[in-house]
N, C-alpha and C positions, 0 to 999 in steps of 0.2 A: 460422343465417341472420342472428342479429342481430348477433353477433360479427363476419358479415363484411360486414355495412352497415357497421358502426361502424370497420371497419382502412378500409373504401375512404373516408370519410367523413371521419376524421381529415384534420390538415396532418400532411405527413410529419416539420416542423419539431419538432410536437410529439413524433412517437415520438424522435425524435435527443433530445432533452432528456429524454425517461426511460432512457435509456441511460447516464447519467450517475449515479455514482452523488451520495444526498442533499448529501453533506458537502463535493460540488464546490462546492454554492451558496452557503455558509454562508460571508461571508466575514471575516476576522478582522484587529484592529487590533494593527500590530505595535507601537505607540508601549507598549502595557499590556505586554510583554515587556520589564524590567527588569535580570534578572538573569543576565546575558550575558558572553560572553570576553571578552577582553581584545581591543581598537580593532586590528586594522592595516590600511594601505594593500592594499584589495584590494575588487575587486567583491563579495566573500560578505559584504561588512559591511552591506550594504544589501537589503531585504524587497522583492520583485517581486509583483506582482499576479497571484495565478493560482497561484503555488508551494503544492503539496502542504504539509502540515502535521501533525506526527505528535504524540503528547502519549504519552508515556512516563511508568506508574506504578512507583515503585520501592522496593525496603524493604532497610536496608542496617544494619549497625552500624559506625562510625565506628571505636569503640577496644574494648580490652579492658574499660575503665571505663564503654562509653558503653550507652545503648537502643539500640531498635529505632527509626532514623526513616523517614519515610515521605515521598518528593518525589513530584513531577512534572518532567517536563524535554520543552520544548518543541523540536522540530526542523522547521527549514524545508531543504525538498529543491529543489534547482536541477535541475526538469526542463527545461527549453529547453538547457541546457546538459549534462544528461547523462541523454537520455529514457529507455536502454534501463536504465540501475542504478537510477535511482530507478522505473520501471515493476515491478522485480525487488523491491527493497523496496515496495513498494506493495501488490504481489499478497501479497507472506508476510505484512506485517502485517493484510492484511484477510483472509486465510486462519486467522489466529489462531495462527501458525505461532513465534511471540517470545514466547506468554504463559507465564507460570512457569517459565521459564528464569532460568538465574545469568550475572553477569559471569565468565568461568572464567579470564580473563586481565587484570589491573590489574599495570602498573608504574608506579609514581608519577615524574610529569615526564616521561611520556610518553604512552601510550593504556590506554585501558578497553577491555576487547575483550568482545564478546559477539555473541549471532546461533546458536550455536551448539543444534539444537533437542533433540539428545539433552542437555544440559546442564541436566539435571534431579535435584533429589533426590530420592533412594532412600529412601524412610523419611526419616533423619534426615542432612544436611549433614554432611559433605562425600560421604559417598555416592553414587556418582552411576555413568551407564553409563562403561563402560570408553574405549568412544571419543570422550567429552566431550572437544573441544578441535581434532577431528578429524572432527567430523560436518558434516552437508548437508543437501541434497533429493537433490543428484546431478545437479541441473539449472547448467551453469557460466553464466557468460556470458562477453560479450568484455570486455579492460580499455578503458574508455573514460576518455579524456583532455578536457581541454578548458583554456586559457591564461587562462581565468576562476578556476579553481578550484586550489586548493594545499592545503596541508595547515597554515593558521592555527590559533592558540586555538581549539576547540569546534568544530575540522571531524570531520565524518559521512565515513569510507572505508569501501573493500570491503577484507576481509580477502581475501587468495590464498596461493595453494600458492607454486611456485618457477616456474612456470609464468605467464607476465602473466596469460592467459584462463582464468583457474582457480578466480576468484571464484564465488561459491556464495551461501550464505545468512549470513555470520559478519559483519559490520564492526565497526568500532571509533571510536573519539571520541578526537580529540586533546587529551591533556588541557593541553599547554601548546603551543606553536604548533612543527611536526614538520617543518621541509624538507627535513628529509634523506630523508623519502621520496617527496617529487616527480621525479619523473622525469628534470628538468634534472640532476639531483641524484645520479643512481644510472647504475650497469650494466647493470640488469635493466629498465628502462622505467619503473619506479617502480611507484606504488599512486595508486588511482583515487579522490576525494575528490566528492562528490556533494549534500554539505549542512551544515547546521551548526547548533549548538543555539543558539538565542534566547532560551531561560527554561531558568531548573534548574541552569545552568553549578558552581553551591554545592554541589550534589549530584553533579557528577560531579568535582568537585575532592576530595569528601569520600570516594569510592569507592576515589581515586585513593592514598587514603593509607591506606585498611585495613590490617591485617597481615596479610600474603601469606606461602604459604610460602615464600617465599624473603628477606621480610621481616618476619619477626614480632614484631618491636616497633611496628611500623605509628608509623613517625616519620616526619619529613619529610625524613631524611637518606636520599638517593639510593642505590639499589644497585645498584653495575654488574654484579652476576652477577645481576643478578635472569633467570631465563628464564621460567619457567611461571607465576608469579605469580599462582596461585591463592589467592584469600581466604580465609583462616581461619574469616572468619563470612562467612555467603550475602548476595550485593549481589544481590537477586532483581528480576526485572524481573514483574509483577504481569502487567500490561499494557501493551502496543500498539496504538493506535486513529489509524487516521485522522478527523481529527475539523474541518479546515475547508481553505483555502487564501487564503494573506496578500494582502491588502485593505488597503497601504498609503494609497491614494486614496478608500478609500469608495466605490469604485461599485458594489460586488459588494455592499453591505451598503446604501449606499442611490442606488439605479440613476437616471442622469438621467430626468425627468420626460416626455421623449417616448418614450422606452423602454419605461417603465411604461405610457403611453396605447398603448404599438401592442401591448404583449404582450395587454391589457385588451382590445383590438381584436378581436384574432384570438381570443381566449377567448369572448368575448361573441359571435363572430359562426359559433363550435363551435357553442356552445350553444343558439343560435337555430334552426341548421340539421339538428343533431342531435335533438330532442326532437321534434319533429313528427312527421319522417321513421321514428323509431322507432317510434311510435304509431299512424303509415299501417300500418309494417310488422306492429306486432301484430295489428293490426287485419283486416290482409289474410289470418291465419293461419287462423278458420274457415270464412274462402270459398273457401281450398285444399284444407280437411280436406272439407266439404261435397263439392266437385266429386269428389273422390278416391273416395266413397264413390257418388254420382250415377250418374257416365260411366259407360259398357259396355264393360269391359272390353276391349282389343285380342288379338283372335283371328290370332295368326302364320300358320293355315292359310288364311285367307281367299280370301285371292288364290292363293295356293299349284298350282301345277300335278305333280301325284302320276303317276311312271310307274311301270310295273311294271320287274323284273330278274329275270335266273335265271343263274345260275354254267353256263359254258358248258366242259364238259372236253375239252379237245385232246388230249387224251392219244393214244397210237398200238391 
């Protein structure tokens, strides 16, 4: 009973805001994001208010000489402009569906490729299941387009099959700016680009020059056979979190001041109306228990009018 004082009692305003998850609120200054691609003319160089934001832990080895380092790499996703890929990446990373996976695909001066969730080590690197490179959920989506988005320095695409609608769980990061896979650009419709890193860009430059089997000197001299460009050593991706959405202007982080007095409004005037009425209602609970126990029971035969029957045989 109290539970449903309390749903009829609510503003409906309020349940639409816990339907949200926390990290919508939180919002974040793109100016502290530093370490980023390379400038060009193009909408993705600029942070929108409201963009999803993904922060990417990852641990990789550089060279045959080097450690083990450790980034982060920041990604802002252009949902207004491609809602149904980046709602697709959204769900897998907060499904936990990208953590302790590898990049299984680096060609240097081109993309990092990862996504991939069987793309896991078996014991010990390179090990891994046999369909690493080739796996999914099995859930596709459509290729979505938009004349916002291309395939600059540090753009976020969906990997696909030969098929446009074929994307799945895998994308990849530009590592130097790619238009030969925009659509204007190609026979096949091209590949669909949906975000673009803003911090970490160093770490994925550095992934980008591993030695790969197909490059195992891991130099900066370009391999045009490169194909499967599997890393030598694991460029592991730790974790995937979404963890706010960009707050170029501030108002997500600090809300105009009549904003802040009406949410204050409506909260304070919950509270006032809620607290009472809950206290009526416990209150009213042993003068229902009492009367339950008091009354005389209701008797179904009361009124009841009782005839008699008897089975009457027709028979011959």
């Amino acid at each position: 009973m109290v539970s449903l004082f309390l749903t009829v009692l609510l503003p409906s305003t309020i349940g639409a805001q816990q339907t949200q998850p926390l990290w919508r609120s939180n919002g974040l200054d793109p100016t502290q994001w530093e370490d980023r691609p390379d400038t060009e003319d193009s909408p993705m160089m600029d942070s929108y208010k409201g963009n999803a934001i993904i922060k990417v832990q990852v641990t990789y080895q550089e060279g045959h000489l080097s450690g083990q380092t450790e980034g982060t790499i920041i990604i802002e996703l252009f949902e207004e402009w491609a809602p149904v890929t980046t709602e697709n990446m959204i769900s897998h990373v907060e499904s936990g569906l990208y953590d302790g996976i590898f990049f299984h695909r680096v060609i240097n001066d081109f993309v990092t490729q990862s996504g991939d969730p069987t793309c896991k080590a078996l014991g010990v690197y390179p090990a891994t299941n046999p369909s690493c490179g080739s796996g999914g959920t099995g859930e596709t989506i459509p290729l979505e387009l938009n004349n916002n988005l291309s395939h600059v320095d540090g753009a976020l695409g969906m990997a696909r099959g030969q098929e446009p609608d074929s994307a799945d769980a895998q994308w990849y990061i530009a590592e130097t700016e790619a238009h030969n896979l925009d659509p204007e650009n190609r026979d096949d419709e091209g590949y669909a680009t949906f975000g673009i890193v803003r911090d970490g860009m160093t770490h994925i430059r550095a992934i980008a020059e591993t030695p790969t089997s197909d490059e195992p000197t891991g130099t900066d001299v370009d391999n045009p056979f490169a194909s499967a460009g599997r890393p030598i050593y694991q460029a592991k991706i730790n974790s995937m979190q979404m963890i706010g959405v960009a707050d170029p202007d501030g108002t997500i982080q600090n809300p105009p001041a009549d904003e802040v007095e009406s949410n204050s409004i409506v909260e304070t005037a919950v509270k006032i109306l809620t607290i009472p009425l809950v206290l009526l209602l416990l209150a009213s609970i042993p003068l229902f228990v009492y009367r339950g126990r008091t009354e005389k029971p209701l008797n179904m035969y009361n009124d009841a009018i009782i005839l008699d029957a008897e089975l009457v045989d027709d028979g011959p």
